[in-house]
N, C-alpha and C positions, 0 to 999 in steps of 0.2 A: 417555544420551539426554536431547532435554533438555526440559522440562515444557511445561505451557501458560502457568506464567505468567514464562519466558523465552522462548519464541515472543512474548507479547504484549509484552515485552519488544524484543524482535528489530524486533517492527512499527512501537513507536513510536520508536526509533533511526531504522530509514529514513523513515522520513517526516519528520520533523523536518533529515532528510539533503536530503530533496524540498524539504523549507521555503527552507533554505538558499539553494536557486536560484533557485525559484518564485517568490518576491519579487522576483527583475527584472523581471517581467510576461512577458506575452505577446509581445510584438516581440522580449524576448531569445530566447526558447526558440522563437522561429521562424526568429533567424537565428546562433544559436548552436550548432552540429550538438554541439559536447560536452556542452550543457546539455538537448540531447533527450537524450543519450544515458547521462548521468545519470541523468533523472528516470524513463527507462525502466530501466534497472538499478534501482533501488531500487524502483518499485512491481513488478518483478521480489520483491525479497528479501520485499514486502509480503504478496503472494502467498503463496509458497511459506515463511513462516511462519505464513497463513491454514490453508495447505493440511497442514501438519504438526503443527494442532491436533487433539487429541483428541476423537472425535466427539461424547460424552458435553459437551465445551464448549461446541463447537456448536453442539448443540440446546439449552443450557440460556440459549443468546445468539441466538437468531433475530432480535431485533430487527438486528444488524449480518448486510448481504447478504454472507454468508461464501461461499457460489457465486457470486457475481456477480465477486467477488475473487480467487476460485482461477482461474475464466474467465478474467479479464484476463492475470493468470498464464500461463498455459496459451499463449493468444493471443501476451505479446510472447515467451515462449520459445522457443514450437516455429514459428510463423509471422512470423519475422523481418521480409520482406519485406513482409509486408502488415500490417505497420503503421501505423494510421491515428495520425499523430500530433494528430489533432483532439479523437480520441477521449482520449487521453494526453492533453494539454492540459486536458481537458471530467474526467478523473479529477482533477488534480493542482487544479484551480481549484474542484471542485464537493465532490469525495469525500473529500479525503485529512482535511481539519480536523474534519469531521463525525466518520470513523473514528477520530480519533487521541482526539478528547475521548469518543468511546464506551469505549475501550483504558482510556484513564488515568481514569474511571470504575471499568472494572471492576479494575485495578488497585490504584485506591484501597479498596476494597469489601474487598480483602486484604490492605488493610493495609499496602500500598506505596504 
């Protein structure tokens, strides 16, 4: 099984996987259908290494929206279709840099 601090591990791999693309801006990822589809698989994996943190983590990290992450999770998994890629775009340009220097804070904090 594998701990919290390879899940934080896991998070900041796909985002830096988001970065990757996300630097061609906004016109690419609107008329690039593999580059939505990318960036929604990875804040996918973002998620669902949110969501297979330890609860005792969690609460000891409130300041990161760890529901608001598992939610978006939640959303592109099971609600395929209704995907607003606006909203995907408004995560990958507003949230993703924010949570990644949160991550590699507490990572460093361990001494990694």
């Amino acid at each position: 099984m594998r701990d919290d601090r390879e899940r934080l591990l896991d998070i900041v791999e796909a985002i830096q996987l988001v970065e990757q693309y996300s630097i061609q801006g906004r016109d690419a990822f609107d008329h690039e259908p593999l580059i939505q589809v990318w960036n929604v698989h990875y804040l996918q994996i973002v998620g669902e290494a949110a969501r297979q943190l330890s609860s005792d983590f969690i609460q000891a990290h409130p300041e990161i929206p760890w529901a608001q992450i598992i939610a978006m999770r939640n959303i592109l998994v099971h609600d395929y279709f209704g995907i607003d890629l606006e909203e995907v775009w408004s995560a990958v340009e507003q949230n993703i840099q924010p949570l990644k220097l949160q991550v590699l804070d507490i990572l460093k904090q361990w001494g990694n």
